[in-house]
Legacy VTK file of the C-alpha trace (Angstrom):
# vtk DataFile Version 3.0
C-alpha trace
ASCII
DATASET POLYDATA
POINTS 88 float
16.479 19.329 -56.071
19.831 17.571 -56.217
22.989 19.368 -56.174
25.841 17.645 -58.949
28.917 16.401 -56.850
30.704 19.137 -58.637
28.671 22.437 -57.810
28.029 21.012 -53.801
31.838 20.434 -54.311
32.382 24.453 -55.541
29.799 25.183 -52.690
32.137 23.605 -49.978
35.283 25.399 -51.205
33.206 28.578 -51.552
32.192 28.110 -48.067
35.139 27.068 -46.270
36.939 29.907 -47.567
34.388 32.180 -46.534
34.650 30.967 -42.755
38.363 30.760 -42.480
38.564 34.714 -43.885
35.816 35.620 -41.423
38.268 34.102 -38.284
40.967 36.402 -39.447
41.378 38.274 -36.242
40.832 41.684 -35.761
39.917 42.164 -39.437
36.076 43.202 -40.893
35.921 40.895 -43.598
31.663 41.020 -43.962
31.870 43.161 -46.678
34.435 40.454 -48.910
32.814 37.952 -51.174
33.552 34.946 -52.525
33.356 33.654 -55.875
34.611 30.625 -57.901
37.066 31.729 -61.329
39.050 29.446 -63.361
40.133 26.718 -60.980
40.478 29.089 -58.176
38.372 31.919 -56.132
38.202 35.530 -56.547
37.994 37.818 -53.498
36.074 41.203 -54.060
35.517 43.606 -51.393
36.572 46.439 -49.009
39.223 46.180 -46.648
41.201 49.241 -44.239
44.467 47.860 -45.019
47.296 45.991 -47.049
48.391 43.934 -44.386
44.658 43.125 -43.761
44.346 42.410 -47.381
47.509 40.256 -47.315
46.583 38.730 -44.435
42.817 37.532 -46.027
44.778 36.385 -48.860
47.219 34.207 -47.302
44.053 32.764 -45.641
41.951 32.000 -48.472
45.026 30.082 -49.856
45.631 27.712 -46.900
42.179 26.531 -47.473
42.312 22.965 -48.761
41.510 23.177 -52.885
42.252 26.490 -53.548
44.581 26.356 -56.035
44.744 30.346 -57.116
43.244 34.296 -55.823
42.098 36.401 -57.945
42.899 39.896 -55.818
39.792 42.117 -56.589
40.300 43.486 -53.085
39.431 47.246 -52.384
41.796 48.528 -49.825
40.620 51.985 -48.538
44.248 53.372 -47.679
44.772 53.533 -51.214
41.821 55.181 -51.947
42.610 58.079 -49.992
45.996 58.185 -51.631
45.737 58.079 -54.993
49.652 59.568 -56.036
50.630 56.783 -54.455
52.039 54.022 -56.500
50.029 50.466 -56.396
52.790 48.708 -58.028
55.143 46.702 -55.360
LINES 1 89
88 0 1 2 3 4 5 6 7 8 9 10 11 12 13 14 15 16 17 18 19 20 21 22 23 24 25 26 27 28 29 30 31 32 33 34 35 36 37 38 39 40 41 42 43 44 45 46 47 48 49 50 51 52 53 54 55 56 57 58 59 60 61 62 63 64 65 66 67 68 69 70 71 72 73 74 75 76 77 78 79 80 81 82 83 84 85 86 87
């Protein structure tokens, strides 16, 4: 079966995000995936904290065509805490 230019093209930018979050050192990304939304990528998942989750999301934007996050990150210190405000 042949892939249309525009879904392997999806495919790549699905799959070059996915590598350059899993080189984020010192961060267990296996849990995040990746999915294509509007014109940019959506990142759902667990991670221990905000600078991790900062830090995965600066990634995924250097990555040649992404052009916008959507932040459906779970970040476990705010779990634990829910009083605390999740506005910045």
């Amino acid at each position: 079966m042949t892939v249309p230019s525009s879904d392997a093209a999806e495919a790549a930018l699905v799959q070059r995000v996915i590598q350059a979050i899993r080189e984020c050192p010192g961060i267990d990304t296996s849990g995040i995936s990746v999915t294509l939304v509007a014109g940019g990528v959506a990142l759902k998942g667990p991670l221990q904290t905000m600078d991790h989750r900062d830090a995965v999301v600066r990634t995924a934007l250097r990555v040649h065509g992404v052009t916008s996050i959507a932040d459906e990150l779970d970040i476990a210190h705010y779990r634990e805490h829910p009083s605390r405000p999740t506005s910045v």
